[in-house]
N, C-alpha and C positions, 0 to 999 in steps of 0.2 A: 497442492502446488506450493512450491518453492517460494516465500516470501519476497527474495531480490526476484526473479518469474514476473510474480505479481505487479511488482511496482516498475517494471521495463515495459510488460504487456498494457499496460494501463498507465502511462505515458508518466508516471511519477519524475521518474528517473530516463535521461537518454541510455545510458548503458546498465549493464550489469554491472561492471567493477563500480558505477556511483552506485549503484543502489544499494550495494554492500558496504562500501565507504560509508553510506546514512546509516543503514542500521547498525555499523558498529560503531559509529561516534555515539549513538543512545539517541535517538531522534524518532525513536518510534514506542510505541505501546501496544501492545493486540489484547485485545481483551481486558484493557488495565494492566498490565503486566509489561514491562521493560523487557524490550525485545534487543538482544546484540548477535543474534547468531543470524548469519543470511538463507541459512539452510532449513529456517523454523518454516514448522509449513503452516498454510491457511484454507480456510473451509468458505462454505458457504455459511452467510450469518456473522464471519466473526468481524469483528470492531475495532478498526484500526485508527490511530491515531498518530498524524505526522508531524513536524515541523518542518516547513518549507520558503523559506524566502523571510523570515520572519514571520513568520502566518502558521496559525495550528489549524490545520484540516482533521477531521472526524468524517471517518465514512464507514460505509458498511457494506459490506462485500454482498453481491449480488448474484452475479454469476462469475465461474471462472475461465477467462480469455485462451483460447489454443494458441494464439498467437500476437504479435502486435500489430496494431491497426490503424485505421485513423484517430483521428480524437475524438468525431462522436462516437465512433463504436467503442472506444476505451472508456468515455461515461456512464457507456448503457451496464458494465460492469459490476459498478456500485452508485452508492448512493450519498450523498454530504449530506451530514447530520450537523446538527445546529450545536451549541455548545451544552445545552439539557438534555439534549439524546435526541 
């Protein structure tokens, strides 16, 4: 799945054009790795790290969303991890 996908379906972002706007100002990481392209795709398992509002969120992708939903079903998604993992 499509990385901006992800972050629209799981309520990151309202639209698609922000959540491309995020990932290419450099506001993201997947796996450790400096993410700028919105087309990178993401799995099950991989480890995303954001910066939102001033705030760094760490999650870990759980399952992947067909679509977007409420915002508990957008949690059940993934998981926030603490800053040690």
């Amino acid at each position: 799945m499509r990385l901006d996908k992800f972050l629209v379906y799981c309520r990151f972002a309202r639209t698609r054009s922000r959540a491309q706007a995020m990932i290419e100002a450099g506001a993201m990481r997947l796996n450790g790795g400096r993410v700028t392209r919105a087309h990178t795709s993401v799995t099950l398992g991989d480890v995303l790290t954001l910066i939102q509002a001033d705030e760094v969120r760490i999650i870990e992708i759980e399952a992947l969303p067909q679509r977007r939903g409420a915002p508990a079903r957008a949690r059940s998604h993934y998981r926030e991890l603490d800053r040690a993992g």
